[in-house]
C-alpha positions in Angstrom: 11.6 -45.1 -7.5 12.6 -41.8 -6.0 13.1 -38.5 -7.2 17.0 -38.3 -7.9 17.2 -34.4 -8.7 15.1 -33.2 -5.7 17.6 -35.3 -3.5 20.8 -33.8 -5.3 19.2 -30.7 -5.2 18.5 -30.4 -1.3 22.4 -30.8 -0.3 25.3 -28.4 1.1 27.7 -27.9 -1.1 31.3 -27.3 0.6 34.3 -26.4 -1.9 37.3 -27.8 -0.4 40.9 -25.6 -1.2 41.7 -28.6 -3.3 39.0 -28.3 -5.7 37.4 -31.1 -4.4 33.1 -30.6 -3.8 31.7 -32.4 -0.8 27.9 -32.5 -0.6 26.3 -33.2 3.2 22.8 -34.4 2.7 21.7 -32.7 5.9 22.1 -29.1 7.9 25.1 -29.1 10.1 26.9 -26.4 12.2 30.1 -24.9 11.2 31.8 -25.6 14.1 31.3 -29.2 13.1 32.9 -28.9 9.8 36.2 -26.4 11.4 36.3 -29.8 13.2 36.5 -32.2 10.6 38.8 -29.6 8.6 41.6 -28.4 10.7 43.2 -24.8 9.9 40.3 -23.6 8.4 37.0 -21.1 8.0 34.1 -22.0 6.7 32.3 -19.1 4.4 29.2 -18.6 2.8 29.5 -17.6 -1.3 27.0 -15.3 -3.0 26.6 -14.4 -6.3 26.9 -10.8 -5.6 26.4 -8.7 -8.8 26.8 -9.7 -12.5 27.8 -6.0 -14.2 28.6 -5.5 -17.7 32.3 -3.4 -17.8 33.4 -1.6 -21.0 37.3 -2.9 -21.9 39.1 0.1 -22.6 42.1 -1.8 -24.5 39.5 -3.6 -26.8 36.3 -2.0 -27.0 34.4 -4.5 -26.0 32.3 -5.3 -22.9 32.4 -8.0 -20.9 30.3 -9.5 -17.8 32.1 -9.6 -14.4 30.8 -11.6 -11.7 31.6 -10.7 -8.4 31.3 -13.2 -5.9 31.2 -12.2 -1.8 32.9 -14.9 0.7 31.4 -14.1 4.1 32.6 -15.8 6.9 30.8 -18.0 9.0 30.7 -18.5 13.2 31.1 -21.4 14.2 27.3 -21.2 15.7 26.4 -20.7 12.5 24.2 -23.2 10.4 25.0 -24.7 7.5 21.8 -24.7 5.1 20.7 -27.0 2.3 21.0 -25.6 -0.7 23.6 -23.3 0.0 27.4 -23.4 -1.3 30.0 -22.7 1.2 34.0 -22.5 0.8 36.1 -23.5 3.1 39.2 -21.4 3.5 42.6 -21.4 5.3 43.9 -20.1 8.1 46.7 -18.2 6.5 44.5 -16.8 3.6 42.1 -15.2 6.1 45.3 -13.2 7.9 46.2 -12.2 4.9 43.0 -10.4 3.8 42.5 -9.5 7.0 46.0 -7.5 6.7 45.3 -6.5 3.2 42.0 -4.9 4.1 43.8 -3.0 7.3 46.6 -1.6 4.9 44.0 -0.8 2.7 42.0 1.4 5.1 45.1 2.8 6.4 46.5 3.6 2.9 42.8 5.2 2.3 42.9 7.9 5.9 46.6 8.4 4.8 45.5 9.9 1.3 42.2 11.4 3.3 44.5 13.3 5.3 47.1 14.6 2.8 44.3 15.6 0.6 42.9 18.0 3.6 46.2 19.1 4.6 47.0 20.0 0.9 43.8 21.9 0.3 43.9 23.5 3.4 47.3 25.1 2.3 46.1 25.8 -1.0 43.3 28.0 0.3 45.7 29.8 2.9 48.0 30.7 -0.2 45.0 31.4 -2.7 44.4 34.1 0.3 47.7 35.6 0.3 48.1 35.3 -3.7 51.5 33.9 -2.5 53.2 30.7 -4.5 56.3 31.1 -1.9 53.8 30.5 0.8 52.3 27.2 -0.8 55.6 25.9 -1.7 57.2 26.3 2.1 53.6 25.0 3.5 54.4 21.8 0.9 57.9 22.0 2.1 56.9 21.7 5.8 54.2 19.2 5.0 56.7 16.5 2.9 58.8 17.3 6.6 55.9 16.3 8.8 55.1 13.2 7.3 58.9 12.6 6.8 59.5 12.7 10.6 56.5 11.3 11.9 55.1 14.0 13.6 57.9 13.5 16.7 55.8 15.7 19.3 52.9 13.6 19.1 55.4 10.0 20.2 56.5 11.9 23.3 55.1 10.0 26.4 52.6 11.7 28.0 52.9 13.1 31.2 50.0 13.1 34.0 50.2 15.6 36.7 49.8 13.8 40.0 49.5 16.2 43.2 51.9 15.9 45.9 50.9 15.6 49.5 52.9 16.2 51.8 52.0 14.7 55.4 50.8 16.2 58.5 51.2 15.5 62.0 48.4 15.8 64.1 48.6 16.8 67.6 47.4 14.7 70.5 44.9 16.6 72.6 
């Protein structure tokens, strides 16, 4: 007559895409589990933060919790009482492209929004809304053409030697 709920409690639990829970009794390695489960990760989820968020269509708040999926190596260890996820192939390329175009997206804006106030402050010198507007103007062009003098291949200058005979003595 054994403790049932200190047994259940001491597992890995591993979410399937399915819905379906499988609970391993003992610590195992991840790469053991990308094994059994072909085409996908296996990641660690964390309770990150439970916040409180103020519904601006209602009025009233509500409690949001965010959960963080980490991905595991396949070193890695799977512990007991931890829940892990495993996830597909194709939804990990996907965030992994997602997160790229959002970074991208991000150093675009960065970059607009210091182009921008750099040509507000040289017009706020001159007093000059002409200026601003043709600095805008030739702005909306850059981006518009891609910057074409920065795509030309670049050329490395490479000395020429020309050979010399050498005299017998």
């Amino acid at each position: 007559m054994g403790n049932c709920q200190a047994a259940e409690a001491a597992t890995v639990m591993l979410q399937h895409p399915g819905g379906r829970v499988e609970r391993l009794y003992w610590s195992t390695s991840a790469e053991e589990v990308m094994r059994a489960n072909p085409g996908h990760y296996v990641a660690l989820v964390t309770l990150r933060v439970a916040e409180e968020r103020h519904d601006a269509a209602d009025g009233a708040r509500r409690t949001v919790r965010l959960t963080r999926v980490k991905l595991l190596k396949p070193k890695d260890t799977l512990l007991l009482d931890h829940v892990y996820r495993l996830i597909t192939t194709q939804e990990v390329t996907k965030a992994v492209r997602a997160r790229k175009e959002e970074k991208l997206k991000k150093a675009q804006q960065q970059q607009l929004e210091s182009r921008l106030s750099k040509a507000r402050g040289a017009a706020e010198d001159d007093n000059d809304d002409e200026a601003l507007d043709a600095t805008l103007d030739q702005l909306a062009r850059q981006d518009r053409d891609g910057n074409r003098s920065s795509s030309a291949p670049y050329r490395q200058w490479r000395p020429s030697l020309q050979s010399i005979d050498e005299a017998a003595s």
